[in-house]
matplotlib code that plots the C-alpha trace (Angstrom):
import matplotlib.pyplot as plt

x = [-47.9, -44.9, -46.0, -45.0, -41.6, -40.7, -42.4, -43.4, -42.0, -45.2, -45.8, -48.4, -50.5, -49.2, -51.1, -54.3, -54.4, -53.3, -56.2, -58.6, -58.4, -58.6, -61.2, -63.0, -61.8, -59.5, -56.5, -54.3, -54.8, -54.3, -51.0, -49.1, -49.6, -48.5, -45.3, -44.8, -45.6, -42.6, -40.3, -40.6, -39.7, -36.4, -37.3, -36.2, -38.6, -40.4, -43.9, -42.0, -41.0, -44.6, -45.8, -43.3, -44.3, -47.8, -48.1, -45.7, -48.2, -51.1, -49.1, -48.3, -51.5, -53.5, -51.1, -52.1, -54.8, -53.8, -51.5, -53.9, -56.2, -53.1, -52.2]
y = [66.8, 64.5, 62.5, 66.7, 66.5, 62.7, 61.4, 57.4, 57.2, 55.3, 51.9, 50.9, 53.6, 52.3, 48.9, 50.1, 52.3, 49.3, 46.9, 49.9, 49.8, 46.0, 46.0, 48.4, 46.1, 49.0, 46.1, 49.0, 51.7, 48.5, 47.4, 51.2, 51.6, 48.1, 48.4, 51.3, 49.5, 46.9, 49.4, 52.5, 51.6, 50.7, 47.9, 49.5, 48.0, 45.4, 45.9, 47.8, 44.2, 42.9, 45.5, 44.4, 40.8, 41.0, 43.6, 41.2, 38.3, 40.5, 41.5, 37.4, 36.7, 39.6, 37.7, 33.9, 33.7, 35.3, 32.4, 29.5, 30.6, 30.6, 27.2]
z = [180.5, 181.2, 177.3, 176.1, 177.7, 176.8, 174.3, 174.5, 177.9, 179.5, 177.2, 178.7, 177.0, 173.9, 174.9, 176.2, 172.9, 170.6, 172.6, 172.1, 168.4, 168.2, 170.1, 167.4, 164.6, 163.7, 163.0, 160.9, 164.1, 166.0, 165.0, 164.9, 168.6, 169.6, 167.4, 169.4, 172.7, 171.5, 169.7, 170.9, 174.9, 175.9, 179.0, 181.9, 184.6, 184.9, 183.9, 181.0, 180.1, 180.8, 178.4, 175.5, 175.8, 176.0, 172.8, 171.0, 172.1, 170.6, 167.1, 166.8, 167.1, 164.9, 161.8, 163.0, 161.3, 157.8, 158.3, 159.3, 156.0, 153.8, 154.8]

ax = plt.figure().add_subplot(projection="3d")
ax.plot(x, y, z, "-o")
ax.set_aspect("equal")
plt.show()
């Protein structure tokens, strides 16, 4: 109900969806819902802060090893 009235206001969702999908080797899926959990939410507590950093963590680390096998 309150995602109908204000859209992305819970980030945390936004992780647990992005995880879901990684953890389905669904890397595209993946990726859309943590760039949402890291652009979408403005970091107005907290664990909204928590949220950012982790799902940035998670991003970083999906592209480390394109990088490592580039090298």
């Amino acid at each position: 109900m309150f995602s109908l009235v204000q859209p992305n206001f819970f980030s945390k969702n936004h992780l647990l969806l992005g995880k879901t999908f990684l953890r389905g080797n669904k890397k595209e899926e993946a990726k859309v819902w943590l760039e949402k959990a890291v652009n979408s939410n403005p970091s107005v507590t907290v664990d909204d802060e928590m949220v950012r950093t982790l799902s940035n963590s998670i991003r970083i680390e999906m592209v480390a090893p394109v990088v490592k096998a580039i090298s």
